[in-house]
C-alpha positions in Angstrom: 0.0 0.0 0.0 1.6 3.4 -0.9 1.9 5.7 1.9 1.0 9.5 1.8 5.2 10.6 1.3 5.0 7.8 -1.4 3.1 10.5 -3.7 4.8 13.5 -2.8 6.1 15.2 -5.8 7.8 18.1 -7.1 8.1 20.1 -9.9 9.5 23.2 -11.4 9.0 25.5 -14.6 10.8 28.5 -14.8 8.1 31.1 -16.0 9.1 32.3 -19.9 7.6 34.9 -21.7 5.7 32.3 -23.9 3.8 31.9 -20.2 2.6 35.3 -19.2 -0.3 37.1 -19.8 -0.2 41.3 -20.4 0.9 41.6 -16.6 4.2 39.6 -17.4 3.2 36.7 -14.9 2.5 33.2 -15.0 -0.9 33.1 -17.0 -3.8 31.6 -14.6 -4.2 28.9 -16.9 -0.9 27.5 -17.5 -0.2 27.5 -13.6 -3.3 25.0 -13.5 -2.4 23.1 -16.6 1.0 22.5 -14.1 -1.0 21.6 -10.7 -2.7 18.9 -13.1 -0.4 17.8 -14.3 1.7 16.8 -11.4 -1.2 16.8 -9.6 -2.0 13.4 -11.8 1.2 12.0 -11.2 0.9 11.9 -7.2 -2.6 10.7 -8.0 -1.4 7.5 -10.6 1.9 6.8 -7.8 -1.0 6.2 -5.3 -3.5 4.3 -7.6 -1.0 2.1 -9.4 -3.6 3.5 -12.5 -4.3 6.4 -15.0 -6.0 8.7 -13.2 -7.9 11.7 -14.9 -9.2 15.1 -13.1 -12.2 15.1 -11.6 -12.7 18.1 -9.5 -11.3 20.9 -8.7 -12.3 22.9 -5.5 -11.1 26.0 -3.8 -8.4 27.4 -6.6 -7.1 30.5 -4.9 -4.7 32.4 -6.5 -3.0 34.6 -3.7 -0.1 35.8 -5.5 1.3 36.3 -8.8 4.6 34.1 -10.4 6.4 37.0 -12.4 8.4 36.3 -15.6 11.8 34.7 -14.9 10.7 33.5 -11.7 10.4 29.9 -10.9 6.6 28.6 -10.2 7.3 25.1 -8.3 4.4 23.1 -7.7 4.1 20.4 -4.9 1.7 17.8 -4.8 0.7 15.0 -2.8 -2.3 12.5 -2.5 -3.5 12.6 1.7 -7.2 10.9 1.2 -8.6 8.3 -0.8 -11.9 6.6 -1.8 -13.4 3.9 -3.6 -12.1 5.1 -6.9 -11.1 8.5 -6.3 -8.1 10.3 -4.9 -7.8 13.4 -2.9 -4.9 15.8 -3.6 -3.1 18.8 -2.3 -1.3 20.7 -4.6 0.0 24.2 -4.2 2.1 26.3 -6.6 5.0 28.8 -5.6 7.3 31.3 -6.9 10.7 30.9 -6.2 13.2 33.4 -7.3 16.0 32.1 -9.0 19.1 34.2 -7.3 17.9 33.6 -3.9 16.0 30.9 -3.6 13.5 33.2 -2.1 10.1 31.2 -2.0 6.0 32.6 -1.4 3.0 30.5 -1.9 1.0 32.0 -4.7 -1.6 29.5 -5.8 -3.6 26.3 -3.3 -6.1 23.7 -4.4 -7.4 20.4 -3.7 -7.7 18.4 -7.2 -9.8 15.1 -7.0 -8.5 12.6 -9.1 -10.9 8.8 -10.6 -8.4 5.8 -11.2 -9.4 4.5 -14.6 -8.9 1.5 -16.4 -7.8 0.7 -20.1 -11.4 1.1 -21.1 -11.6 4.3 -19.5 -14.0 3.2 -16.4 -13.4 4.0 -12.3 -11.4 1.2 -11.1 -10.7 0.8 -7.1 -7.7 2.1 -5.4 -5.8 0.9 -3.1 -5.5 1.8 0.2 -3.2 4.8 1.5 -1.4 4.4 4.2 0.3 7.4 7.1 3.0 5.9 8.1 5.8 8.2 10.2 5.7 11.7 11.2 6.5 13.1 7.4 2.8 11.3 6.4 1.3 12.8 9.1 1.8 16.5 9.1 1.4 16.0 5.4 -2.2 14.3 6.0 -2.9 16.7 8.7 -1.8 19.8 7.2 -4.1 18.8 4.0 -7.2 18.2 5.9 -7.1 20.9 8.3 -7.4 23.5 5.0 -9.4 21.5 3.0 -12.9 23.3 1.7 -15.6 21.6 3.3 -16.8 20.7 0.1 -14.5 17.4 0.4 -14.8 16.1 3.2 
């Protein structure tokens, strides 16, 4: 059974112009085409399976990612159902000469396990092993809209 720090992941795009809109930051839409994205990947490490979006609840963007800046996005599966997978992923700008790092964008993405015929197909079980799992889990549910739980 995967445990939570199993689907933990991490990635980073360094914002280009080709990303901005006319404010020369990280157009809305590309920083959510990057917390689906790896938000999938936690999602299939937990599931073993494709797993496609099927929700997403509470997108706040708090702060922009400006041109040249990194936007790192971090990800991690703390929940699961039947066939579903809840998932916390929140984006961040990061400058590249210091290392300097602010939260900018937070959502919870609910991912379906699918099979090669494209139907729901179970999941296993996730498991909180250690201290690491647990502040993860935690930290997840205690900001989660109440739309999920």
């Amino acid at each position: 059974m995967p445990t939570v720090s199993d689907t933990y992941m991490e990635n980073r795009q360094r914002v280009q112009p080709t990303h901005t809109n006319n404010y020369e930051s990280a157009h809305g839409g590309n920083v959510v085409k990057w917390m689906d994205e790896i938000g999938a990947m936690s999602a299939m490490r937990a599931a073993g399976e494709t797993c496609v979006t099927a929700k997403i609840n509470g997108l706040d963007f708090k702060r922009p990612v400006p041109q040249g800046d990194t936007c790192i996005v971090e990800s991690y599966v703390y929940a699961v159902g039947r066939t579903s997978l809840r998932t916390r992923i929140r984006a961040f700008r990061e400058s590249p000469r210091t290392g300097d790092r602010e939260l900018t964008t937070e959502s919870y993405f609910v991912f379906v396990a699918v099979d090669a015929d494209g139907d729901p197909t179970p999941v296993p079980e996730l498991t909180v092993e250690g201290e690491r799992c647990r502040e993860l889990r935690d930290a997840a549910l205690a900001a989660e809209p109440d739309g999920d739980r």
